[in-house]
VMD Tcl script that draws the C-alpha trace (Angstrom):
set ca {
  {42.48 -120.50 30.23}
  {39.23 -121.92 29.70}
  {37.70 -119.13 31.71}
  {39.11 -116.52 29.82}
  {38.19 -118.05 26.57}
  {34.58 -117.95 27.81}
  {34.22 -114.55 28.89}
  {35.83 -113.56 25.16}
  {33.06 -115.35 23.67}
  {30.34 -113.62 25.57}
  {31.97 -110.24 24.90}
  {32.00 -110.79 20.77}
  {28.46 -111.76 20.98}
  {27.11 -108.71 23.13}
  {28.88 -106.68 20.10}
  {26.61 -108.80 17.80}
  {23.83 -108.23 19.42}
  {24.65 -104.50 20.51}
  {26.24 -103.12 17.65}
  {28.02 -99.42 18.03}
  {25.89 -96.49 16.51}
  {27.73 -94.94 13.80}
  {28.10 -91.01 13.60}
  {25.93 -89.51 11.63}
  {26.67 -85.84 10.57}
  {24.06 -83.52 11.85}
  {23.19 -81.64 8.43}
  {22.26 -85.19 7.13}
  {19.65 -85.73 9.81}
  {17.84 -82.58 8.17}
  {14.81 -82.21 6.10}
  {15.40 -80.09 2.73}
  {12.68 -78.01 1.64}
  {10.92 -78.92 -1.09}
  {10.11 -76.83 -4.34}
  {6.82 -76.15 -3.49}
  {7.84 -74.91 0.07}
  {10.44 -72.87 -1.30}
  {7.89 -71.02 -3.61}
  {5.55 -70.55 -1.43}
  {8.06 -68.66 1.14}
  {9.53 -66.45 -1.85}
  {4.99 -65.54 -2.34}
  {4.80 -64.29 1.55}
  {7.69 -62.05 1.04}
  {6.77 -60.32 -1.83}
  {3.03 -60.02 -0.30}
  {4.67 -58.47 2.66}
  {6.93 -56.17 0.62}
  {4.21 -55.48 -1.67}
  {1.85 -54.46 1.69}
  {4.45 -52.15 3.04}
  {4.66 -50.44 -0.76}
  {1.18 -49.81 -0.35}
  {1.21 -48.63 3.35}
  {3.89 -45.82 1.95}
  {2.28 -45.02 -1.19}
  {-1.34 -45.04 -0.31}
  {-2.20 -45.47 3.49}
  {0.19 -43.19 4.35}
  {-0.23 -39.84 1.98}
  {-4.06 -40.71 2.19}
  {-4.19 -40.83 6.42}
  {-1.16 -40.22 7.91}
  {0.99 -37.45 6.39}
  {1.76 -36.18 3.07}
  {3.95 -33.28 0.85}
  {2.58 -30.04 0.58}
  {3.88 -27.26 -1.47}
  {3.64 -23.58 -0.43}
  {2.41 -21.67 -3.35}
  {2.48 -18.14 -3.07}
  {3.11 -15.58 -0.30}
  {0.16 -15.78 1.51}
  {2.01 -16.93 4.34}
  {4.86 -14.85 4.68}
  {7.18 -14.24 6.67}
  {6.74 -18.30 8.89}
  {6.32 -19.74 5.20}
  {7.73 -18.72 1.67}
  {6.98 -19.59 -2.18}
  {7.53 -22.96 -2.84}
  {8.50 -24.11 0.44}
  {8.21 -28.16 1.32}
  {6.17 -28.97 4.27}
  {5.04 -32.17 5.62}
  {1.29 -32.43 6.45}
  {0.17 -34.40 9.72}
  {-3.00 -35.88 8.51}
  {-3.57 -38.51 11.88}
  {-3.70 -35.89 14.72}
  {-6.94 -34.19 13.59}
  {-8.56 -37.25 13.68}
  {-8.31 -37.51 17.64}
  {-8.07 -33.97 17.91}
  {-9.34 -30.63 16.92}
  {-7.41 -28.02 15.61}
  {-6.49 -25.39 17.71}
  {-5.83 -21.69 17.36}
  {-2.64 -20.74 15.83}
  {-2.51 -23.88 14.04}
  {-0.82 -23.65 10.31}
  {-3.01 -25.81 8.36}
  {-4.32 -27.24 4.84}
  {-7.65 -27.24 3.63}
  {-9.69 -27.17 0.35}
  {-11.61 -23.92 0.49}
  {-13.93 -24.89 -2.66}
  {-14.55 -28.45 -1.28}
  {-12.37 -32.16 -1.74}
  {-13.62 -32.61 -5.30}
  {-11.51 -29.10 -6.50}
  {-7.46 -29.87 -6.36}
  {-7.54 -26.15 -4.90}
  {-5.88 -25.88 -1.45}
  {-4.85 -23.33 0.93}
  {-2.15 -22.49 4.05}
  {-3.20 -20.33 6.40}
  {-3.51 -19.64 10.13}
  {-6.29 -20.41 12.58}
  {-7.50 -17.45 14.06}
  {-11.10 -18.55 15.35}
  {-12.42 -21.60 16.96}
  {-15.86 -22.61 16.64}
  {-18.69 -21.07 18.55}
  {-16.56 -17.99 18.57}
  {-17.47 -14.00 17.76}
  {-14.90 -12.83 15.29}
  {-14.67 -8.54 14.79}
  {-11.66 -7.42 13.20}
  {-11.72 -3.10 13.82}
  {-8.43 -1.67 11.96}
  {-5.63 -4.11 12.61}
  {-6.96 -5.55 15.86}
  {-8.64 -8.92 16.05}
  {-11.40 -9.29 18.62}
  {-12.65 -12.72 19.38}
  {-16.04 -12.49 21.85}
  {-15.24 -8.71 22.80}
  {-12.05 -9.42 23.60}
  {-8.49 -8.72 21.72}
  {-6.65 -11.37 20.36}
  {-3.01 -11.19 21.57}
  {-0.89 -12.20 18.73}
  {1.97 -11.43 16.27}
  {2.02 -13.49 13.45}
  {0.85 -10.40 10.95}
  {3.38 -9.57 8.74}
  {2.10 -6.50 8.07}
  {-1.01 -4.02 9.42}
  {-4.67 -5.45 7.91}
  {-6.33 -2.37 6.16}
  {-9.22 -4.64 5.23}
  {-11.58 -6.33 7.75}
  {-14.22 -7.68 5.03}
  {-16.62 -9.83 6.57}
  {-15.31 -9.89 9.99}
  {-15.63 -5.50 9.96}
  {-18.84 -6.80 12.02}
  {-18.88 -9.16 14.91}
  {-19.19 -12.68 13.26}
  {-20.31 -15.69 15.02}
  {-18.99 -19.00 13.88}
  {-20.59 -22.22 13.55}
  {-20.17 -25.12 15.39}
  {-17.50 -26.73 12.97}
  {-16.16 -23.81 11.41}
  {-12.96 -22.08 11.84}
  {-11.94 -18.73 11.21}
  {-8.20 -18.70 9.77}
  {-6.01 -15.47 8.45}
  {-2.82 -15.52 6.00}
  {0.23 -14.28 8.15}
  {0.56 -12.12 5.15}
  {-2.66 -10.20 5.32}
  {-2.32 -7.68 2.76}
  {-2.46 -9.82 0.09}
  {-3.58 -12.91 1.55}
  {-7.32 -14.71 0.51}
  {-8.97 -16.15 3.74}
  {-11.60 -15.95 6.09}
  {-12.46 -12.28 5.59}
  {-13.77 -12.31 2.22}
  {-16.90 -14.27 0.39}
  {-15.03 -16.61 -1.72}
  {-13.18 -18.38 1.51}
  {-15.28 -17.38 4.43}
  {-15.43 -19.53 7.51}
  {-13.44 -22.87 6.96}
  {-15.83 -25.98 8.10}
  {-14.27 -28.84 9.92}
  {-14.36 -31.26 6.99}
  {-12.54 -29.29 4.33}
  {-9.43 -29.33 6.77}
  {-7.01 -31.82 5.53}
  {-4.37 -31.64 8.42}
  {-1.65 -29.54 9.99}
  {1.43 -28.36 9.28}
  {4.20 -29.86 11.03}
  {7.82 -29.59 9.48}
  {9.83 -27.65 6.41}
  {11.69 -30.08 4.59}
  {13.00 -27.96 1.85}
  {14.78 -26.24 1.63}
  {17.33 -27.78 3.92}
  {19.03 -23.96 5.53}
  {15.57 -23.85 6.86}
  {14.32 -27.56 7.49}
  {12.77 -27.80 11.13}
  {9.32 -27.87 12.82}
  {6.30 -25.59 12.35}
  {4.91 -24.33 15.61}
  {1.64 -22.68 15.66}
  {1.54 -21.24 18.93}
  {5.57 -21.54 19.52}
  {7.83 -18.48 21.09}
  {6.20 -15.92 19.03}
  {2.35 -16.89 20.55}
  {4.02 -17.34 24.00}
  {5.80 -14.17 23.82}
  {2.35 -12.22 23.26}
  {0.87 -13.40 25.70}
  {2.42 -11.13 27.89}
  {0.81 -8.07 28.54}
  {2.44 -5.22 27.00}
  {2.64 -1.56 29.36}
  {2.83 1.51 27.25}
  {3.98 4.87 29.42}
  {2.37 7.93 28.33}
  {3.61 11.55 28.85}
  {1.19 14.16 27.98}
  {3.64 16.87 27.40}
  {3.59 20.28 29.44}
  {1.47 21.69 32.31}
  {-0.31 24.24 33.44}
  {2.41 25.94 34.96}
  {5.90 25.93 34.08}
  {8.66 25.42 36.48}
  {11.71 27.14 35.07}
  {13.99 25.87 38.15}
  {16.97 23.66 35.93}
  {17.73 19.76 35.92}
  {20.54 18.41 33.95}
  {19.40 17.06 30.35}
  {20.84 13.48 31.14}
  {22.73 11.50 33.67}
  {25.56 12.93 34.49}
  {25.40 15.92 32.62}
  {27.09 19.40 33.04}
  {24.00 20.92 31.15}
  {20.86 21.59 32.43}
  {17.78 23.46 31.18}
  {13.74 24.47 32.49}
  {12.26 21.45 34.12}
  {9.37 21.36 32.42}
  {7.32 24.75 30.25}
  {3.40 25.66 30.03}
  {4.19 25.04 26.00}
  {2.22 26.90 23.16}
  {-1.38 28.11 22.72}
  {-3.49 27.66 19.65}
  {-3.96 30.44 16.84}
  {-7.02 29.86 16.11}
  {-8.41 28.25 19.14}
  {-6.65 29.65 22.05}
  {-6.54 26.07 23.47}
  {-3.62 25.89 25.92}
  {-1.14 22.58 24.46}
  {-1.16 21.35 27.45}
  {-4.72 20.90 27.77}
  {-4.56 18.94 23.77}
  {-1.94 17.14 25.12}
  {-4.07 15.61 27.62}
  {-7.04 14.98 26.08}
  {-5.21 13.37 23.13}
  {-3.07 11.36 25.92}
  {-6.40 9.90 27.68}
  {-8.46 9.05 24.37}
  {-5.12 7.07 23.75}
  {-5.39 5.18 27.09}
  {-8.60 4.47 26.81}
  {-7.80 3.10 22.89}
  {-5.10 1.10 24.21}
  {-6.80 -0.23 26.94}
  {-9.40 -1.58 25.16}
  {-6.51 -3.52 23.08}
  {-5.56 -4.94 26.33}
  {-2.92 -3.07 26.61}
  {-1.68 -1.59 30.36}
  {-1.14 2.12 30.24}
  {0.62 4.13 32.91}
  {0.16 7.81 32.51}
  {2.63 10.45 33.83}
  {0.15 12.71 34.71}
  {-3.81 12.82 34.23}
  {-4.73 16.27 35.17}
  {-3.43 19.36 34.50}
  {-2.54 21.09 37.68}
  {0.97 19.33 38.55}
  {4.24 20.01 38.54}
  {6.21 17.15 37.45}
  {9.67 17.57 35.70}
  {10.84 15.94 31.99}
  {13.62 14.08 34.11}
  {10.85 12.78 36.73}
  {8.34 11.79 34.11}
  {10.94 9.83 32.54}
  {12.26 8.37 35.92}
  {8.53 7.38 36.69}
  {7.86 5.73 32.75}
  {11.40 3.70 33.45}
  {9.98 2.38 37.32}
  {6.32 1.55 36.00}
  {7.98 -1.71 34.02}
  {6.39 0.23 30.29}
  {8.32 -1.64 26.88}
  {7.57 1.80 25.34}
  {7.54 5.79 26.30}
  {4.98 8.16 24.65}
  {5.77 11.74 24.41}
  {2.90 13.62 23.34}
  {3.02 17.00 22.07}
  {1.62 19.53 19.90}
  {4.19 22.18 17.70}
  {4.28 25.61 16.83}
  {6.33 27.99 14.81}
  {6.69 31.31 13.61}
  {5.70 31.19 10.49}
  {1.68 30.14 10.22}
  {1.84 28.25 7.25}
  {4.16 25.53 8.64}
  {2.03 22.06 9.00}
  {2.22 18.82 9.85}
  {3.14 16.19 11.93}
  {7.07 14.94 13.43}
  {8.51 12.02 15.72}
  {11.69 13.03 17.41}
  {14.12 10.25 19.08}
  {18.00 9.69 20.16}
  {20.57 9.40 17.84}
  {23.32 6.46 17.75}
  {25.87 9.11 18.91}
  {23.44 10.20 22.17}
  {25.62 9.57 25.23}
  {22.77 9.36 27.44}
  {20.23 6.90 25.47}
  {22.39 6.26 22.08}
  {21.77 2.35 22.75}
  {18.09 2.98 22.51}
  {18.13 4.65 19.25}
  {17.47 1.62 16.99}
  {14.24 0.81 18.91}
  {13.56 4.45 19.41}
  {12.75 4.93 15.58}
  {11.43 2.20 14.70}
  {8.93 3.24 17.35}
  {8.63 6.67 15.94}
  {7.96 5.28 12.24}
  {5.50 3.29 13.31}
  {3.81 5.55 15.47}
  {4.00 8.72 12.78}
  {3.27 6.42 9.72}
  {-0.45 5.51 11.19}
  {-1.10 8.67 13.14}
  {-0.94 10.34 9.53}
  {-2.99 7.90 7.79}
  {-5.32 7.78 10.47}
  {-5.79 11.77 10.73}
  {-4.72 12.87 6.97}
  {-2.20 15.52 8.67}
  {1.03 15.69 6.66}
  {4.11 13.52 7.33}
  {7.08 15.38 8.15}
  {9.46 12.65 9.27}
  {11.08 11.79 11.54}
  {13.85 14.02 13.45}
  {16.86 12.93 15.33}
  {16.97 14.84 18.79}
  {19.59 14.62 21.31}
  {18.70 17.71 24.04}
  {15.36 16.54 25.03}
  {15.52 16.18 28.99}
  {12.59 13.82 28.94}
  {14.09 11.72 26.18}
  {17.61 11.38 27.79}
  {16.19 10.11 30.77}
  {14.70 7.32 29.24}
  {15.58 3.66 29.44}
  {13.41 2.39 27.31}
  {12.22 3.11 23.77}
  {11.06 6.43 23.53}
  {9.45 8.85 21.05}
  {7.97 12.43 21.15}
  {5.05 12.55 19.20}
  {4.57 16.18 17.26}
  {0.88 15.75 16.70}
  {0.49 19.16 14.55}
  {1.14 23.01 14.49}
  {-1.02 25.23 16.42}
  {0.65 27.87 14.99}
  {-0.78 26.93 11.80}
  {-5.05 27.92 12.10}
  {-6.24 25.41 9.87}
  {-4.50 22.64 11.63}
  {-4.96 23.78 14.95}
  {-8.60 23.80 14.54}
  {-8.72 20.59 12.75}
  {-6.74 19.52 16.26}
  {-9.45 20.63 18.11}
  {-12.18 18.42 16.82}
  {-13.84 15.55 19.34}
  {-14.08 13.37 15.90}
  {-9.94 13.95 15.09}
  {-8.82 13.56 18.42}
  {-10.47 10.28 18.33}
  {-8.45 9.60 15.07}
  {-5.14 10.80 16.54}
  {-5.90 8.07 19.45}
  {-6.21 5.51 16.96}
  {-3.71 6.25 14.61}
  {-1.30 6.31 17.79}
  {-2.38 2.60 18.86}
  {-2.57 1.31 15.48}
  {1.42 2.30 15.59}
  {1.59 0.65 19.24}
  {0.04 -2.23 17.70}
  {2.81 -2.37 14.49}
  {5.28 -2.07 16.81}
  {4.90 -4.78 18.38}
  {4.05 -7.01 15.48}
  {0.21 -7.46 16.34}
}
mol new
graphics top color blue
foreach p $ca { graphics top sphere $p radius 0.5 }
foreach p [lrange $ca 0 end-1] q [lrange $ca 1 end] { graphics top cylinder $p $q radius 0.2 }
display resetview
């Protein structure tokens, strides 16, 4: 008994001496912050809020990218009246501008709220020559399609002009009525008067997305386009038959001599020719590839097998050149004949088919100043019906008529028909 009462003891006083911790919440064991802590947390976030307001507001517009407004029509058909864009301000900085580019500058200087949208065209160091509606950049034409329409004015660029080290050379897609680089006021754009580039359409929203300067349409010309070229006749006709399309039950002469000038006496297939090589050579120099059917006179080469060989070269287009007669002499002017929708041979080419004949007619007649007679729908044509690609026969004039068929016979019209001719090329493929 007396031992247990002893080790009793000893346990009640290691309890005195030890006592047992109490539990102490954890929240209690905390620190609370104090007023001035509290304050002085509530000051960082608004100094951080108020940073990122002026990031957005002022960093941003002023460097990085801002809202631009299209005003006016300069720019159609990529860009319309009043569309939104979004202007990448940053990428110039690391980075010139390159051709094709849409972008924003201040042709009168930073201190005038003026600005512009246009297209560069011309990169420093550069030769610029615009001749008609082809743009030549050191000798050599420009490949591209962004021109709404033919240029009919060249202004400062009508001779070869060589551009500074920072200047750029930019065109409205629009170029009938568009203000830029050719004339005075705008001139060559220098590298500090560009504000950025256009990047994206943000209103309105059917046509939000991003603005490519050298997208499909740039890649797409850069393929080299092959225009076929018949010059119609020959020196001897070949009266044997072919059938007038594939398949067909009717069949007429392979191929005719054609008529003779009035005036001149000048064989048409000997015009035909001459007109068909000036026309080479025009297109040629527009970078063009031309395949012609025939380059002499002495052949004998049928309207089916002309066709056949303008279908195998890999041409986009077939050029039927021709001259017209009739039997009255006071009958003028020029024609483009193609397939109508109903043709059974080449009715799926009839769209493409005029709108290659309008083209072609519409500048040949500016060009030369011979009447417009339209355009003809033609469905008999051997050489046409043949075709698989677009096709048009050119009616360049009557030699029936004397007037005109002298006027045909001039070195300086001819040259003018050639022209005319490509300038339609050129249209219809949107350079």
């Amino acid at each position: 008994m007396m031992e247990e009462n002893q080790d009793q003891t000893k346990e009640i006083k290691q309890e005195e001496e030890c006592p047992a911790e109490e539990n102490i919440p954890e929240n209690e064991t905390e620190t609370k912050p104090s007023r001035l802590q509290k304050i002085k947390s509530a000051l960082l976030e608004l100094i951080v809020y108020v940073a990122i307001i002026v990031v957005c507001v002022m960093v941003v517009p002023r460097y990085v990218i801002q809202r631009t407004i299209v005003d006016g029509t300069s720019m159609e058909s990529t860009l319309q009246d009043e569309d939104n864009l979004l202007v990448d301000k940053l990428s110039y900085r690391f980075s010139d501008p390159k051709r094709f580019d849409i972008i924003v500058f201040y042709p009168y200087g930073r201190e005038n709220e003026d600005y512009y949208i246009k297209r560069v065209i011309g990169l420093p160091g550069e030769t610029i020559q615009i001749v008609g509606n082809t743009i030549y950049i050191d000798g050599k034409v420009l490949k591209e399609n962004y021109g709404k329409d033919p240029m009919t004015e060249s202004g400062i660029a009508s001779e070869p002009l060589k551009l500074g080290k920072d200047e750029y050379f930019v065109l409205g897609d629009n170029r009938e009525v568009s203000e830029d680089s050719r004339y005075e006021e705008v001139g060559p754009v220098t590298r500090d008067k560009i504000e950025g580039r256009a990047v994206l359409r943000i209103y309105p929203f059917n046509k939000f997305g991003t603005i490519k300067g050298n997208g499909k349409k740039a890649e797409a010309a850069e393929r080299q386009r092959v225009v076929a070229i018949d010059a119609g006749h020959q020196s001897r006709g070949d009266s044997s038959t072919e059938p007038v399309g594939p398949g067909a039950s009717t069949r007429k002469a392979k191929v005719s001599g054609g008529a003779t000038g009035t005036a001149s006496h000048v064989p048409e297939y000997k015009l035909n020719l001459i007109v068909a090589k000036k026309l080479q050579k025009e297109l040629e120099s527009r970078d063009y590839k031309v395949i012609m059917i025939r380059s002499k006179n002495d052949v004998n080469i049928s309207n089916k097998k002309r066709a056949q060989i303008a279908n195998k070269s890999g041409a986009d287009i077939y050029i039927r050149i021709h001259g017209d007669s009739s039997a009255s002499s006071s009958v003028r002017g020029a024609s483009a004949l193609y397939p109508s929708t109903r043709n059974r041979y080449v009715g799926k080419l009839s769209a493409k088919s005029k709108k290659l004949s309008q083209c072609i007619l519409k500048n040949y007649c500016k060009k030369t100043g011979i009447r417009n007679r339209g355009l003809s729908l033609r469905d008999d044509l051997t050489g046409t019906n043949w075709s698989k690609i677009p096709v048009t026969l050119i009616e360049m004039g009557f030699l029936s008529n004397p007037s005109e068929d002298r006027y045909m016979q001039k070195k300086e019209t001819r040259n003018k028909m050639a022209v005319g001719m490509a300038d339609g090329v050129d249209q219809y493929f949107g350079h």
